[in-house]
C-alpha positions as CSV (number, residue, x, y, z in Angstrom):
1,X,-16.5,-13.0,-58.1
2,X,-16.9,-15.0,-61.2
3,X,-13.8,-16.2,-62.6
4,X,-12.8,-16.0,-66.6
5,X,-12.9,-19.3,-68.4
6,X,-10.2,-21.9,-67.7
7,X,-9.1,-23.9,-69.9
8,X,-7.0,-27.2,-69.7
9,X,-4.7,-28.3,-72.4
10,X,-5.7,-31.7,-73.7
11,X,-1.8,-32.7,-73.2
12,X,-2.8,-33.3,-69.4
13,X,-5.7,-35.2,-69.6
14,X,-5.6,-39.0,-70.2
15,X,-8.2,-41.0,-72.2
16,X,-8.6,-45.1,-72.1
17,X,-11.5,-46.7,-74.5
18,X,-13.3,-49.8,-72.3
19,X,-15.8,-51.5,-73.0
20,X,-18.9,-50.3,-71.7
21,X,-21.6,-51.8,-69.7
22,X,-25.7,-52.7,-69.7
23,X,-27.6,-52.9,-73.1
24,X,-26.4,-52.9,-76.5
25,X,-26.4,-56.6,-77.9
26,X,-23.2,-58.3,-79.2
27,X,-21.6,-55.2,-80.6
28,X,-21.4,-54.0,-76.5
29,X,-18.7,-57.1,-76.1
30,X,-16.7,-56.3,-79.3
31,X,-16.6,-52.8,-79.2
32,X,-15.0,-49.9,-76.6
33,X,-17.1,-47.2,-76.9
34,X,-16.7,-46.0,-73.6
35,X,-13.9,-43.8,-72.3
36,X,-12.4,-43.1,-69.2
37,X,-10.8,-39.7,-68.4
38,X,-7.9,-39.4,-66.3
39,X,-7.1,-35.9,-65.1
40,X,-3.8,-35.1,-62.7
41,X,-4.9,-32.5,-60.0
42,X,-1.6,-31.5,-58.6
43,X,0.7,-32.0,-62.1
44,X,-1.8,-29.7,-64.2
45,X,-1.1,-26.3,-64.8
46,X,-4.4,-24.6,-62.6
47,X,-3.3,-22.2,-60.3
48,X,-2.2,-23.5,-56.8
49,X,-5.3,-22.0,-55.5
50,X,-7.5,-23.5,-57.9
51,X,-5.8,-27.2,-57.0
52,X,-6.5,-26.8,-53.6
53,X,-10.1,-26.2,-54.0
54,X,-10.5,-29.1,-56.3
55,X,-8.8,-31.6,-54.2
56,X,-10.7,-30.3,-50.4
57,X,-14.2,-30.7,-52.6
58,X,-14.0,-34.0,-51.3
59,X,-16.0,-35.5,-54.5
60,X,-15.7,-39.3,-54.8
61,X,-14.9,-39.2,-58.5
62,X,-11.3,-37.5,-57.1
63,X,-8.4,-40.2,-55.9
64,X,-6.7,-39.9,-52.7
65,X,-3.6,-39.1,-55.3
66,X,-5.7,-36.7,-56.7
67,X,-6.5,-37.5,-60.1
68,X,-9.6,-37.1,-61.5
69,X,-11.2,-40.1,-62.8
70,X,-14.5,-40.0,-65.2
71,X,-16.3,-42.5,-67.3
72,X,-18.2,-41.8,-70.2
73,X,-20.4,-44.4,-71.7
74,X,-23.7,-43.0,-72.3
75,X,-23.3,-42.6,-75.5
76,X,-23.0,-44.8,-78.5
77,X,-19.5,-43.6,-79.8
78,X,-16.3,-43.4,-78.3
79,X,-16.1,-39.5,-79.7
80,X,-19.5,-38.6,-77.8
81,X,-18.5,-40.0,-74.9
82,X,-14.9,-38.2,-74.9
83,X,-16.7,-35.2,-75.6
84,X,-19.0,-35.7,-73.0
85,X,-16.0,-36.9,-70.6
86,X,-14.6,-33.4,-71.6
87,X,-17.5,-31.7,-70.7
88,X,-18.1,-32.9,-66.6
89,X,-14.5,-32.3,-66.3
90,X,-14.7,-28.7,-67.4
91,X,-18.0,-28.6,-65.5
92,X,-16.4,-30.1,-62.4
93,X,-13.1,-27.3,-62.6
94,X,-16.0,-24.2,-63.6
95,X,-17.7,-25.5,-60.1
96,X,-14.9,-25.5,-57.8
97,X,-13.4,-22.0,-59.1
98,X,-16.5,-20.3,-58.4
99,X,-16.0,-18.2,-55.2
100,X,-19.2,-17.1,-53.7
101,X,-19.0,-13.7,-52.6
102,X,-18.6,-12.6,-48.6
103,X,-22.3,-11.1,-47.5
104,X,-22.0,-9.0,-44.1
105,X,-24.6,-9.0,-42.0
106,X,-26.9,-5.5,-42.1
107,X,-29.7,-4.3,-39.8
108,X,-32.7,-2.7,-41.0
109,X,-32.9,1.4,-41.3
110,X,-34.5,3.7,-38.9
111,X,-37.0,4.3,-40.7
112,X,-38.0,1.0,-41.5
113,X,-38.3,0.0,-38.3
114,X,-40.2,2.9,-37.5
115,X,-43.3,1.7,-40.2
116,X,-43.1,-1.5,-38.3
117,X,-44.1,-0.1,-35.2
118,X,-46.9,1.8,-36.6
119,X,-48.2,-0.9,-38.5
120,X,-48.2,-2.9,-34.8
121,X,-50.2,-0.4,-33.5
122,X,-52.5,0.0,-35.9
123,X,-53.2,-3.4,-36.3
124,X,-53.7,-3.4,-32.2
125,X,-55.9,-0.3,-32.6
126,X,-57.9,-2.9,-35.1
127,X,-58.1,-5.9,-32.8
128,X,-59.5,-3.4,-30.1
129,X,-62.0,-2.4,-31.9
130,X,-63.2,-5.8,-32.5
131,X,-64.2,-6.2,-28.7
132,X,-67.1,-6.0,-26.8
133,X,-69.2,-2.5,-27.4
134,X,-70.2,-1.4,-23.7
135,X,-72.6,1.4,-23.2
């Protein structure tokens, strides 16, 4: 079962600019291009269902309070990086409301089993004939 497109309204999801980390010269320590996402499991408005299977997925990125917490700071901009925050969420929520579908276990047909035999015997009929010729 693959489940329609969820959609979270932006009202529930918290964004803080920091300063990000690694390369960029001196604009890195004046500048917060990087952004934080903040995203309250059990106070959204997913289906109870839906919470549950978030919060059990047992990813590290979820609090024990279960908030969703993401940086984003690959990007040069604070706006690609929100964006891109915006996107592992929604990537992260499409995930966990997947629901893999039951498979039952099934046996092979009669007749199926029947063309195995046959080719076991003729392959045994084969090997035979490989042996030693006697007169």
């Amino acid at each position: 079962m693959n489940p329609a497109v969820i959609i979270i309204p932006l009202h529930e999801i918290e964004f803080h600019a920091i300063r990000a980390q690694g390369a960029g010269g001196q604009n890195v320590n004046k500048v917060s291009s990087a952004v934080h996402l903040r995203f309250d499991v059990l106070q959204s408005s997913l289906s109870e269902d839906l919470k549950q299977r978030i919060l059990s997925n047992g990813d590290q990125r979820i609090s024990k309070h279960g908030v969703i917490i993401l940086k984003a700071q690959a990007h040069r901009t604070q706006e690609r990086n929100r964006a891109d925050a915006l996107q592992r969420l929604h990537e992260l929520v499409q995930q966990t409301s997947y629901v893999a579908k039951v498979r039952y276990p099934t046996k092979p047909g009669k007749g199926v089993r029947l063309q195995r035999l046959e080719k076991k015997t003729q392959r045994g009929q084969t090997k035979t004939l490989r042996g030693r010729v006697t007169f």
